[in-house]
MARKOLMAR-635606 format. One record per atom (N, C-alpha, C): residue number from 1; atom name; x, y, z. Coordinates in steps of 0.001 Angstrom, whole numbers. Layout:
NUM; CA; X; Y; Z
...
//
This chain:
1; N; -31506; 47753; -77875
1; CA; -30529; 46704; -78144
1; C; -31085; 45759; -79206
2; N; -30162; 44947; -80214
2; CA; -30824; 44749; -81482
2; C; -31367; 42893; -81019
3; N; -32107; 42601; -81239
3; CA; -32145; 41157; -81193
3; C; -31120; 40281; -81715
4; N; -30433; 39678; -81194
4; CA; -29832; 38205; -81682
4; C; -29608; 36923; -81497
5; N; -29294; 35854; -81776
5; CA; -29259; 35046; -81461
5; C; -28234; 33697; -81883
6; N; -27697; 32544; -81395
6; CA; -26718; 31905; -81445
6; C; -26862; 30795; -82531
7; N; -26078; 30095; -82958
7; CA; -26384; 29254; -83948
7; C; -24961; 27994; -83540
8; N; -25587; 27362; -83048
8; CA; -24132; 25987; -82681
8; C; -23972; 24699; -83259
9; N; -23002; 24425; -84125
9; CA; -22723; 22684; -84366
9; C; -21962; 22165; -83463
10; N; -22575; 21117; -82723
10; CA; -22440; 20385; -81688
10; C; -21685; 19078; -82484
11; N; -20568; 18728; -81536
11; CA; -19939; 17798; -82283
11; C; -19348; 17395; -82754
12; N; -18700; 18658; -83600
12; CA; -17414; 18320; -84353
12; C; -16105; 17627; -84162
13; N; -15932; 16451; -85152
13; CA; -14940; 15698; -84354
13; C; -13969; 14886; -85357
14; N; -12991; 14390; -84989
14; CA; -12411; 13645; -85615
14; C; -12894; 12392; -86742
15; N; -14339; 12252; -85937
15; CA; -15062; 11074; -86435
15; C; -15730; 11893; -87669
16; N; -16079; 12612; -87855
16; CA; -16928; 13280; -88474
16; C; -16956; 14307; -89881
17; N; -15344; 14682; -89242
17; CA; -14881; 16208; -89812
17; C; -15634; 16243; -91318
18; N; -15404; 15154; -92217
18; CA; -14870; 14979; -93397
18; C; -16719; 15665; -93941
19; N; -17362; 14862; -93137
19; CA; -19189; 15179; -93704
19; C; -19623; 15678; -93301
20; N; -19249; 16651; -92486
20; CA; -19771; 17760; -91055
20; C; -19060; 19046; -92392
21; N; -18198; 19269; -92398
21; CA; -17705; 20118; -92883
21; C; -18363; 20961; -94360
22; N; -19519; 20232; -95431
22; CA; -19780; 20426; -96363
22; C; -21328; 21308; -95384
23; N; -22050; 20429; -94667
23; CA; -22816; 20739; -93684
23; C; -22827; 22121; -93610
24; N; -21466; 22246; -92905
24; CA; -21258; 23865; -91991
24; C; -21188; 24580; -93166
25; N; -20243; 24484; -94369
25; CA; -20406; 25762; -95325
25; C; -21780; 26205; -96104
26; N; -22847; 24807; -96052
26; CA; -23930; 25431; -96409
26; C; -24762; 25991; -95495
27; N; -24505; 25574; -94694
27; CA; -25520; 26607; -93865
27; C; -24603; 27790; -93813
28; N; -23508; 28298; -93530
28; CA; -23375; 29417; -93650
28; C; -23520; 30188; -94618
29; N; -23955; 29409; -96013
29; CA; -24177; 30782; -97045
29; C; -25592; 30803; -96473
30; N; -26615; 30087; -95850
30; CA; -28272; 30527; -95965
30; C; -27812; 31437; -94739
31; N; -27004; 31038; -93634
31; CA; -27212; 32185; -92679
31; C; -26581; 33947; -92819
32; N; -25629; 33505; -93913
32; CA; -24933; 34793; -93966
32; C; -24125; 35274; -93530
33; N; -23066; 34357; -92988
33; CA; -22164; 34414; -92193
33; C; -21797; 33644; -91438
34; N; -20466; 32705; -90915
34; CA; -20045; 31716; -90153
34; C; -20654; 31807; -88530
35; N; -20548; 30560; -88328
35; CA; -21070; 30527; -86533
35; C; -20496; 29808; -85550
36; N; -21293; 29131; -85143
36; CA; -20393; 28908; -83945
36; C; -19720; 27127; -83814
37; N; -19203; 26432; -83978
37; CA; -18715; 24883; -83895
37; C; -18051; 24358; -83018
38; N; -18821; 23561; -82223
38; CA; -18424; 22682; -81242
38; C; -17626; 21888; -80945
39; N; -15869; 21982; -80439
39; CA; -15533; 21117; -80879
39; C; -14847; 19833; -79941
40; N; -15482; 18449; -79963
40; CA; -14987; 17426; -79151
40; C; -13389; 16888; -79550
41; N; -12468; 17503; -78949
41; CA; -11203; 17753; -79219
41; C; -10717; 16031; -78701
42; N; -10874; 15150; -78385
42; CA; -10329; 13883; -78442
42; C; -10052; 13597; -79468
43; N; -8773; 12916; -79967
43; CA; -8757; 12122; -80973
43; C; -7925; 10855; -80747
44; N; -8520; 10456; -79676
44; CA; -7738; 8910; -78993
44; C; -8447; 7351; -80261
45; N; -7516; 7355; -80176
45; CA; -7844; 6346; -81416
45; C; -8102; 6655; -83296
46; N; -7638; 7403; -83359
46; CA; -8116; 7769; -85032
46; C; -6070; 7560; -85250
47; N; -6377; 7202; -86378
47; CA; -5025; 6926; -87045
47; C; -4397; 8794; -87636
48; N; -2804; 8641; -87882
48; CA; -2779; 10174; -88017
48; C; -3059; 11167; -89503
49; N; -3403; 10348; -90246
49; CA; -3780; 11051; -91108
49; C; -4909; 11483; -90891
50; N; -5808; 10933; -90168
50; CA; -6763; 11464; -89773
50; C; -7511; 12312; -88789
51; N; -6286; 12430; -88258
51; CA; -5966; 13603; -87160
51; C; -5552; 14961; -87913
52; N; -4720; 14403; -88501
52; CA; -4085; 15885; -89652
52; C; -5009; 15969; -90422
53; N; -5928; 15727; -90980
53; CA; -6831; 16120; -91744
53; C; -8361; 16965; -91008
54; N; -8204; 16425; -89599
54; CA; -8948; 17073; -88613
54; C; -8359; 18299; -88246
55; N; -7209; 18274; -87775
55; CA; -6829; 19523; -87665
55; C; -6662; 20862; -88811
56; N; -6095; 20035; -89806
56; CA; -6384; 21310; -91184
56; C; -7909; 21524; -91248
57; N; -9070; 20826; -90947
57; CA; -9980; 21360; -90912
57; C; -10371; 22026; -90215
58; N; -10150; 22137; -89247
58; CA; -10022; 23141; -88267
58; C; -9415; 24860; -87843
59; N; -8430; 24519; -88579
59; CA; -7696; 25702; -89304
59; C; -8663; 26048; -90503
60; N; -9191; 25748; -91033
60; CA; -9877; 26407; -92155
60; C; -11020; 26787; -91913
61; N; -11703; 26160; -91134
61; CA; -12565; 26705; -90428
61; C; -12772; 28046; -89787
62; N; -11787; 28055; -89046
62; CA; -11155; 29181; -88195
62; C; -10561; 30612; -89181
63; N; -9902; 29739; -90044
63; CA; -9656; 31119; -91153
63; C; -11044; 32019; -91832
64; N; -12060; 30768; -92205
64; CA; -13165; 31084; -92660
64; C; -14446; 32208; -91518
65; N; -13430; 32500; -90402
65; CA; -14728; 33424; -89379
65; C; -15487; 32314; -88413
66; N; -15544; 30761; -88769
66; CA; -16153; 30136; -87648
66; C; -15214; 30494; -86435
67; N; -16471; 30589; -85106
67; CA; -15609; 30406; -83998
67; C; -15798; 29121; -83626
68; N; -14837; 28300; -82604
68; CA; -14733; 27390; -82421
68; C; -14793; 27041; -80783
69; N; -15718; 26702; -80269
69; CA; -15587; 26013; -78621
69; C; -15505; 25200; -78548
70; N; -15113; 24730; -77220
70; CA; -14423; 23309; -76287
70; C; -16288; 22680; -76366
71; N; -16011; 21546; -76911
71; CA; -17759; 20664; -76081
71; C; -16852; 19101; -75663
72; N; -16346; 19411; -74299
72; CA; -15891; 18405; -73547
72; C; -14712; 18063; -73790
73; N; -14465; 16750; -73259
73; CA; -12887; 15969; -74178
73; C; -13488; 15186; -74730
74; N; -14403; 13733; -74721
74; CA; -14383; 12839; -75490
74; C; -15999; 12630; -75710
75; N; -16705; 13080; -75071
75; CA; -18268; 13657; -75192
75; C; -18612; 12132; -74632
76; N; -18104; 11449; -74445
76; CA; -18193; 9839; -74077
76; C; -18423; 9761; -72502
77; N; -18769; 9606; -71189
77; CA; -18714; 9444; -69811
77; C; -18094; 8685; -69579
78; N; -17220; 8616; -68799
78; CA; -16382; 7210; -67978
78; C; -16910; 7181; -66751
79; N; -17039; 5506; -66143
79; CA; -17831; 5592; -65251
79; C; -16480; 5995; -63958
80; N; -17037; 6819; -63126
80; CA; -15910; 7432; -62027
80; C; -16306; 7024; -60339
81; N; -15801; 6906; -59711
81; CA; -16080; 6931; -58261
81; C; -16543; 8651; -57998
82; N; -16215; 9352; -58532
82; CA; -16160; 10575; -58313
82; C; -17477; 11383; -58664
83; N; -18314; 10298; -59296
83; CA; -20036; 10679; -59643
83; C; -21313; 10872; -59259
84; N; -22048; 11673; -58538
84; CA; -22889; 11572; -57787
84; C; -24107; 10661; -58828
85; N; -24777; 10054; -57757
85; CA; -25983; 9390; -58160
85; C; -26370; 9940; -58952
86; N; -27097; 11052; -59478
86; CA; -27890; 12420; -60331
86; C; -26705; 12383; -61247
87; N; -25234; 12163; -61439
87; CA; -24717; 11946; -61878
87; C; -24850; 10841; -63169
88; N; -25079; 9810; -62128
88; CA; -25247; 8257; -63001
88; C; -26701; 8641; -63683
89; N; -27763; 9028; -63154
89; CA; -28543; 9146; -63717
89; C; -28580; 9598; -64709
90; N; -27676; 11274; -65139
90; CA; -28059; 12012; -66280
90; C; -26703; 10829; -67357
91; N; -26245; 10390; -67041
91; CA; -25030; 9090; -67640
91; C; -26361; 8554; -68544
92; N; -27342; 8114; -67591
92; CA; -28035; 7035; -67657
92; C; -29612; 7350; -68992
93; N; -29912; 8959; -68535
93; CA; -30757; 9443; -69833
93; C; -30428; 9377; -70647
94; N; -29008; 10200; -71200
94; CA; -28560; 10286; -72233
94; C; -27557; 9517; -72762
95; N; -27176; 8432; -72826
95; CA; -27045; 7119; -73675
95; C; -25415; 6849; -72531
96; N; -25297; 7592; -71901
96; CA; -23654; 7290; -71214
96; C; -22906; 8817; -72025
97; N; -23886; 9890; -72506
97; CA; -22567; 11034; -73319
97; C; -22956; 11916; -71934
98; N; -23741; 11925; -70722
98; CA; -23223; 13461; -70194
98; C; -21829; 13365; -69732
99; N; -21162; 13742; -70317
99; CA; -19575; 13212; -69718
99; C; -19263; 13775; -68288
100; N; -20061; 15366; -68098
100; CA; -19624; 15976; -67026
100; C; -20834; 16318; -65522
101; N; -21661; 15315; -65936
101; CA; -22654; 15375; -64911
101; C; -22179; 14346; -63895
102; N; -22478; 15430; -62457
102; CA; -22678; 14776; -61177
102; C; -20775; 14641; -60691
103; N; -20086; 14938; -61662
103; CA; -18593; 14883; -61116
103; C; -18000; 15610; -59703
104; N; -17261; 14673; -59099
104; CA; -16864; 15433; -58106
104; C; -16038; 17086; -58813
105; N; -15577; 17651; -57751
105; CA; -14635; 18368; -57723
105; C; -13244; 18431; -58689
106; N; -12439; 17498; -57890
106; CA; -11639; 16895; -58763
106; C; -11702; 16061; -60249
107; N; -12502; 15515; -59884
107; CA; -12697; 14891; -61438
107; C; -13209; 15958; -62763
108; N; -14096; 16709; -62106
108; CA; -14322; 18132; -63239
108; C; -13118; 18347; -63611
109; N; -12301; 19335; -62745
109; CA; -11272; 19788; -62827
109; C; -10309; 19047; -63623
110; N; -10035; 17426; -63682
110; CA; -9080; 16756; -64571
110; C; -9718; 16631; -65884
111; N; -11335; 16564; -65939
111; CA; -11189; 15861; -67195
111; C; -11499; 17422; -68006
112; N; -11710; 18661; -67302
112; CA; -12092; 20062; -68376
112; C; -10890; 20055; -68798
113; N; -9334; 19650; -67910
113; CA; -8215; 20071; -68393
113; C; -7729; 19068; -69402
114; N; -8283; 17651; -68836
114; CA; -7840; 16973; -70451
114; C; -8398; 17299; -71832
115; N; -9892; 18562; -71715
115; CA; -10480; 18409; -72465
115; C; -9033; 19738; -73160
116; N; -8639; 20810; -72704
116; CA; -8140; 21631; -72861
116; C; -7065; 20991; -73185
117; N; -6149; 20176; -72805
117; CA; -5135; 19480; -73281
117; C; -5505; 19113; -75063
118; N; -5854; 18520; -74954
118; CA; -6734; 17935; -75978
118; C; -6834; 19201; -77019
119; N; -7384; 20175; -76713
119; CA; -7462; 21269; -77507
119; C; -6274; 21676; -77984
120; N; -5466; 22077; -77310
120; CA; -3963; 22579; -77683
120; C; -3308; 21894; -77958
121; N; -3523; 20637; -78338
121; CA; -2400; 19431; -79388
121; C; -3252; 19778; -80761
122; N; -4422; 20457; -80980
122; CA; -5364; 20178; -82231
122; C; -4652; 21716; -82654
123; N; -5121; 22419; -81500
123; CA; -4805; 24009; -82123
123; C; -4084; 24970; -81053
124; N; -2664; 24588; -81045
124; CA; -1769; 25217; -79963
124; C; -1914; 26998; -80368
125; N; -2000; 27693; -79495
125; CA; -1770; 28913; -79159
125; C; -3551; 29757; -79695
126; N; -4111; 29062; -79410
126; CA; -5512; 29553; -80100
126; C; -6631; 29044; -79133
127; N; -7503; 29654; -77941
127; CA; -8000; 29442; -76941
127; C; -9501; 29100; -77661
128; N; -10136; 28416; -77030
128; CA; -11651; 27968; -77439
128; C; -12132; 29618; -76549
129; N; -13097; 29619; -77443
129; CA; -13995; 31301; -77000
129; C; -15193; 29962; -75810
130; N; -15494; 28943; -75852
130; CA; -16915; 29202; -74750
130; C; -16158; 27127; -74687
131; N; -17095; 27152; -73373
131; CA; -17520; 25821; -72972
131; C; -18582; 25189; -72666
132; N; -18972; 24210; -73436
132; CA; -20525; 23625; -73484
132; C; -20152; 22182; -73028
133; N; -20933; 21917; -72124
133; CA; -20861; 20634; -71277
133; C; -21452; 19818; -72540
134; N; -20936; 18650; -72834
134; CA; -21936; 17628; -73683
134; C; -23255; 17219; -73034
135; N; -24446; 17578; -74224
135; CA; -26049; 16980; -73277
135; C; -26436; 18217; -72293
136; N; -25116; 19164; -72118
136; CA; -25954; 20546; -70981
136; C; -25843; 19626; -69752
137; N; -25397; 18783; -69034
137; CA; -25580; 18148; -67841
137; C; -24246; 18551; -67685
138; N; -24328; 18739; -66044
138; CA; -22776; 19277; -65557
138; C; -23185; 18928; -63952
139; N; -22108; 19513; -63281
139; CA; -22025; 19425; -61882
139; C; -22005; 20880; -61494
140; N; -22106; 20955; -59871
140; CA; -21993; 22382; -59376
140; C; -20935; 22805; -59203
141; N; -19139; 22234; -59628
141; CA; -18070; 22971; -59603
141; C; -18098; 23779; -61328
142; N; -18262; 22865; -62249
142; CA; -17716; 23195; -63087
142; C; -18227; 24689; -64012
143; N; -19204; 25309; -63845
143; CA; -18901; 26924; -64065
143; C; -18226; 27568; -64056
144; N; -17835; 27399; -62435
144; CA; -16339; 28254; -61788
144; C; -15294; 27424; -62466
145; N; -15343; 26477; -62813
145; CA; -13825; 26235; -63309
145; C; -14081; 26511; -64781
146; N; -14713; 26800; -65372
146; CA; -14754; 27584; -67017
146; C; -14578; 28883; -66504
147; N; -15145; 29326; -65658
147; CA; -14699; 30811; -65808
147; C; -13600; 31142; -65540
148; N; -12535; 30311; -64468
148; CA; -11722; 30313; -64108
148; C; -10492; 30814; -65202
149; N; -11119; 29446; -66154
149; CA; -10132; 29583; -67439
149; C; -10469; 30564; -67959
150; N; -11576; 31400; -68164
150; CA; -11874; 32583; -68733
150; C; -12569; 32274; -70108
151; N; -13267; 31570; -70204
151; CA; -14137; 31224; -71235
151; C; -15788; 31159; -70932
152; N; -16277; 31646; -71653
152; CA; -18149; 31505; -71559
152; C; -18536; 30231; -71204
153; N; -19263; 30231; -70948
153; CA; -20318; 28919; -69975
153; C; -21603; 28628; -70579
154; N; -22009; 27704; -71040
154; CA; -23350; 27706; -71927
154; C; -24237; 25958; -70637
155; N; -25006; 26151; -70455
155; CA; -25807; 25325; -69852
155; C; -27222; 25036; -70445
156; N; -28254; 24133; -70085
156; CA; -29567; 24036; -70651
156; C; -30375; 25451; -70785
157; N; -30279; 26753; -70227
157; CA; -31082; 27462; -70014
157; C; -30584; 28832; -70232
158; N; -29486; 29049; -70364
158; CA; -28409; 30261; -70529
158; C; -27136; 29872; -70675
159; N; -26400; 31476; -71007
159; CA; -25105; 31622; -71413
159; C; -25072; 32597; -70331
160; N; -23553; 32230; -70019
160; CA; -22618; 33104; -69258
160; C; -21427; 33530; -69827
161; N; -21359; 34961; -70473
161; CA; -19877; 35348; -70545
161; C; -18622; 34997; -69847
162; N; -17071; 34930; -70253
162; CA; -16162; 35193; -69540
162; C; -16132; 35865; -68820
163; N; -16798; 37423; -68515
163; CA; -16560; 38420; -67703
163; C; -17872; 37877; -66424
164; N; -18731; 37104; -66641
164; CA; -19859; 37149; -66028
164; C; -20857; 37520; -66454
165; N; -21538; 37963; -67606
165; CA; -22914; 38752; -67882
165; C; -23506; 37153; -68410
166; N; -24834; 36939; -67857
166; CA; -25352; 35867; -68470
166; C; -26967; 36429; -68665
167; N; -26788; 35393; -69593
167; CA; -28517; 35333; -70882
167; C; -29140; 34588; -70649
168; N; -30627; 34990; -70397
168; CA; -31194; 33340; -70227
168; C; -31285; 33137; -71813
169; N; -31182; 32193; -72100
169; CA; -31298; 31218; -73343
169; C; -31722; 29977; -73971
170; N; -32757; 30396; -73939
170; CA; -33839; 29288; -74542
170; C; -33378; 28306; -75838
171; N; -32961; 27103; -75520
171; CA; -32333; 26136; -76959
171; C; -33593; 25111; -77430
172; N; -33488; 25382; -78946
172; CA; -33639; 24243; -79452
172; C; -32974; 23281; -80179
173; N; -33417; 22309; -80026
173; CA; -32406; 20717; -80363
173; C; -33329; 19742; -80819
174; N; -32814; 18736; -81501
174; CA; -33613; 18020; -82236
174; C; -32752; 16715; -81548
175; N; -31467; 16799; -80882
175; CA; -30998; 15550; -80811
175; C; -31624; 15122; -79559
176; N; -31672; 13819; -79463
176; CA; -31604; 12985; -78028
176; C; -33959; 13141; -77113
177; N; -34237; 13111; -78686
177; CA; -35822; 13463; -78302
177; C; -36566; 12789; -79190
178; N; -38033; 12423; -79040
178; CA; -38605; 11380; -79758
178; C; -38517; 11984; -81133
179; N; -39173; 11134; -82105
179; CA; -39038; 12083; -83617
179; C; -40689; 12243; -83579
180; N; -41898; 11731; -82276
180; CA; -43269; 12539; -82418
180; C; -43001; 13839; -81601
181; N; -41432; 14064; -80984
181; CA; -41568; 15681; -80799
181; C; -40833; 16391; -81364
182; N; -40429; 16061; -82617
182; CA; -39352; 17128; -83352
182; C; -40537; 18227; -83988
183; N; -41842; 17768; -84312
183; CA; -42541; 18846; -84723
183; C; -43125; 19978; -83611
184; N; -43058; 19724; -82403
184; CA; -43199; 20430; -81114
184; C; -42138; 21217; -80477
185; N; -40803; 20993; -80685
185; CA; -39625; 21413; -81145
185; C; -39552; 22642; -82035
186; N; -39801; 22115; -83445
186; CA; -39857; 23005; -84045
186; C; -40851; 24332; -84162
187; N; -41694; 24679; -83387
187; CA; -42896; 24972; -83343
187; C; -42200; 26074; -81829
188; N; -41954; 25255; -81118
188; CA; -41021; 25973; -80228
188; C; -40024; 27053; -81027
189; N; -39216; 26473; -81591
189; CA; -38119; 27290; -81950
189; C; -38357; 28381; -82634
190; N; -39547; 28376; -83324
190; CA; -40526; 29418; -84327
190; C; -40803; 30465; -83214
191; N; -41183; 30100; -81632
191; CA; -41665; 31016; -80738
191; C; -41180; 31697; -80131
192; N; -40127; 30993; -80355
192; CA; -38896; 31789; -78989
192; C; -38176; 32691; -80056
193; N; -38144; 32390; -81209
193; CA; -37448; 33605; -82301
193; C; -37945; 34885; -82455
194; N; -39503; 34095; -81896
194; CA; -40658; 36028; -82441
194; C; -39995; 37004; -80438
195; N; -40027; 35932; -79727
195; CA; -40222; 36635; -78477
195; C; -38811; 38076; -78630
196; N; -39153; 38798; -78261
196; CA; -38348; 39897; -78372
196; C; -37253; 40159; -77315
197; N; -37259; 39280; -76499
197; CA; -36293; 39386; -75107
197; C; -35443; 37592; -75302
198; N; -34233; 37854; -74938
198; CA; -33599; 36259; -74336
198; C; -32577; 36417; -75792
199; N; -31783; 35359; -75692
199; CA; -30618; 35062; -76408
199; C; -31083; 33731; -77103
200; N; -31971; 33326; -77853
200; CA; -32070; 32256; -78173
200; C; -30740; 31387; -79199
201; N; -30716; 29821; -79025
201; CA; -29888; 29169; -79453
201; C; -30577; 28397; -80595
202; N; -30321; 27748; -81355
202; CA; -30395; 27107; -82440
202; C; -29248; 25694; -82191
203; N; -29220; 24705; -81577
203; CA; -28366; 23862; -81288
203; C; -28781; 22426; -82156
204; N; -27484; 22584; -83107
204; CA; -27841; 21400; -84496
204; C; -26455; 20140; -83960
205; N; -27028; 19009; -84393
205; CA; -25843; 17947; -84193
205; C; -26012; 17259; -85462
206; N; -24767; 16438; -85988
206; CA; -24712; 15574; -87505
206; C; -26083; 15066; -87580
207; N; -26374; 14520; -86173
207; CA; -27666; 13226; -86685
207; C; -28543; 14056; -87378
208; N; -29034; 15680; -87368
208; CA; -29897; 16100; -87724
208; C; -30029; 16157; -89267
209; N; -28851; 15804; -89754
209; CA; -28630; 15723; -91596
209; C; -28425; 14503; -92025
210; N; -29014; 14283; -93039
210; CA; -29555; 15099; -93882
210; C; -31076; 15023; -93315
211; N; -31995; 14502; -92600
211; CA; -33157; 13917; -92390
211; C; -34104; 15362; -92326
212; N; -33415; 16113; -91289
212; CA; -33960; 17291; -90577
212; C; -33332; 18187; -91479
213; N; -32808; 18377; -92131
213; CA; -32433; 19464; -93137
213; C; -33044; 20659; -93339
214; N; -34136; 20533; -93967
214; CA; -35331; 21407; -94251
214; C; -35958; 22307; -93170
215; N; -35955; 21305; -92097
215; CA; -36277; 22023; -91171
215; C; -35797; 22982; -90316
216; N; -34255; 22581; -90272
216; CA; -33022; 23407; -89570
216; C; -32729; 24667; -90560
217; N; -33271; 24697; -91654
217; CA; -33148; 25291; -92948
217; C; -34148; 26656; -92513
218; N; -35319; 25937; -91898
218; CA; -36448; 26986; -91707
218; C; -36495; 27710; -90414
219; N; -35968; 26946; -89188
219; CA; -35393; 28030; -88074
219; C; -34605; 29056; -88292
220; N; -33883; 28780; -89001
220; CA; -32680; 30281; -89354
220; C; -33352; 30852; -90336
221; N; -33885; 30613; -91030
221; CA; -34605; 31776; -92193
221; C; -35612; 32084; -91033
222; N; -36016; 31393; -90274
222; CA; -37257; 32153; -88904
222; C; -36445; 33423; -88608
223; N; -35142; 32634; -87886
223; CA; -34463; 34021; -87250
223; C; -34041; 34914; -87834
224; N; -33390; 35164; -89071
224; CA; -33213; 36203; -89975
224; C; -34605; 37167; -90148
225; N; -35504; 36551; -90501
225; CA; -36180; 36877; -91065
225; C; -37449; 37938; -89653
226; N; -36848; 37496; -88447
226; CA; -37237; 38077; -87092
226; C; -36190; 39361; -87169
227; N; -35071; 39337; -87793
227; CA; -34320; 41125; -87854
227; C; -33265; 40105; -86541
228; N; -32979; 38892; -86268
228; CA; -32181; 38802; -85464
228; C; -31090; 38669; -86205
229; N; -29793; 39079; -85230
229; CA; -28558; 38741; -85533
229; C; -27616; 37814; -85078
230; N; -27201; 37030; -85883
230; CA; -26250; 36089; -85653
230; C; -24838; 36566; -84783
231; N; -24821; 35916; -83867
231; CA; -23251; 36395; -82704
231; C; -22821; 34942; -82927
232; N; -21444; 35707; -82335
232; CA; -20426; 34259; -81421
232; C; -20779; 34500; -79595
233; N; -20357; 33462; -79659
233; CA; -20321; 33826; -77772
233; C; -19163; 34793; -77612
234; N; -18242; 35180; -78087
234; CA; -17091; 35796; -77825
234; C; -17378; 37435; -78418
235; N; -18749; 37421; -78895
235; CA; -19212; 39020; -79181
235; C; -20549; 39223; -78125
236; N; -20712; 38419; -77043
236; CA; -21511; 38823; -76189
236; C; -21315; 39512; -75152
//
């Protein structure tokens, strides 16, 4: 079986589209092909031209071979009655964005569907291929309710197909970590590319540009250059 591995922009959003978008086409000429884009489908508050200009980007995107997944509804947390403590906590690491950690039952269940709502006002009749919790923090319903919908499942440590087959999957990320460990990081990501087993991820967010450039530049020439191949979650 050939080695490959994932490549994700985390993020994509209304706020963003306009400087995210030059981003994604260059890296896809160094990678050689479109990948995978994250997309935080809220657009509560943006005026509508700027919604329509989000959404044609999106469509072009999509024409261009990117695939496109759900990463939450508003990547933002609201504080809920419905939150376990471990909940508030992972709220509490990561700045208030795990949106979907520690949620009850019900509250998963409303806010994956607002996130899906949300999706199909941006891009009606066109299903997100995977679901990535914002931050990787989640609760113990919400798997089953991605699979439910029939979409892949991505967590801190693996991917899970729609059908069920899951990868362990080793990510690297540069967001939400000191900048004395982005070189320990990177050094990582160099290791897990040579290892010959696992699904490794490559997980990039805006903050990483232009600063980290070079460096996000040199993980994917790592992985190419390892004979791996670039997938979607929806070819796993």
């Amino acid at each position: 079986m050939s080695k490959k591995f994932l490549l994700c922009f985390h993020d994509f959003s209304v706020w963003n589209y306009q400087s995210v978008v030059p981003v994604l086409e260059s890296l896809k000429d160094l990678a050689g092909c479109p990948f995978s884009v994250l997309v935080i489908p809220s657009t509560e508050g943006a005026d509508e031209s700027a919604v329509a200009g989000f959404r044609s980007a999106l469509a072009q995107l999509k024409a261009e071979g990117f695939e496109l997944a759900l990463h939450g509804f508003k990547h933002k947390a609201e504080f809920s009655q419905g939150r376990s403590y471990m909940g508030l906590v992972g709220m509490n690491l990561t700045g208030g964005e795990a949106e979907f950690a520690g949620l009850s039952q019900y509250e998963s269940t409303r806010l994956l569907q607002s996130g899906l709502d949300a999706w199909n006002e941006l891009l009606p009749g066109l299903a997100p291929s995977a679901f990535v919790p914002p931050t990787w923090y989640s609760n113990k319903f919400l798997p089953g309710q991605v699979m439910a919908a029939r979409l892949a499942y991505e967590d801190r440590f693996s991917v899970t197909t729609a059908v069920g087959r899951r990868y362990a999957s080793p990510v690297v990320s540069f967001a939400g970590i000191p900048k004395s460990f982005e070189k320990l990081a990177l050094a990582f990501g160099g290791l897990m590319l040579k290892v010959p087993v696992g699904l490794p991820r490559i997980a990039l967010h805006p903050c990483d540009f232009p600063r980290l450039s070079e460096q996000v530049r040199d993980l994917i020439r790592a992985a190419l250059n390892e004979n791996r191949k670039l997938v979607h979650y929806n070819e796993l």
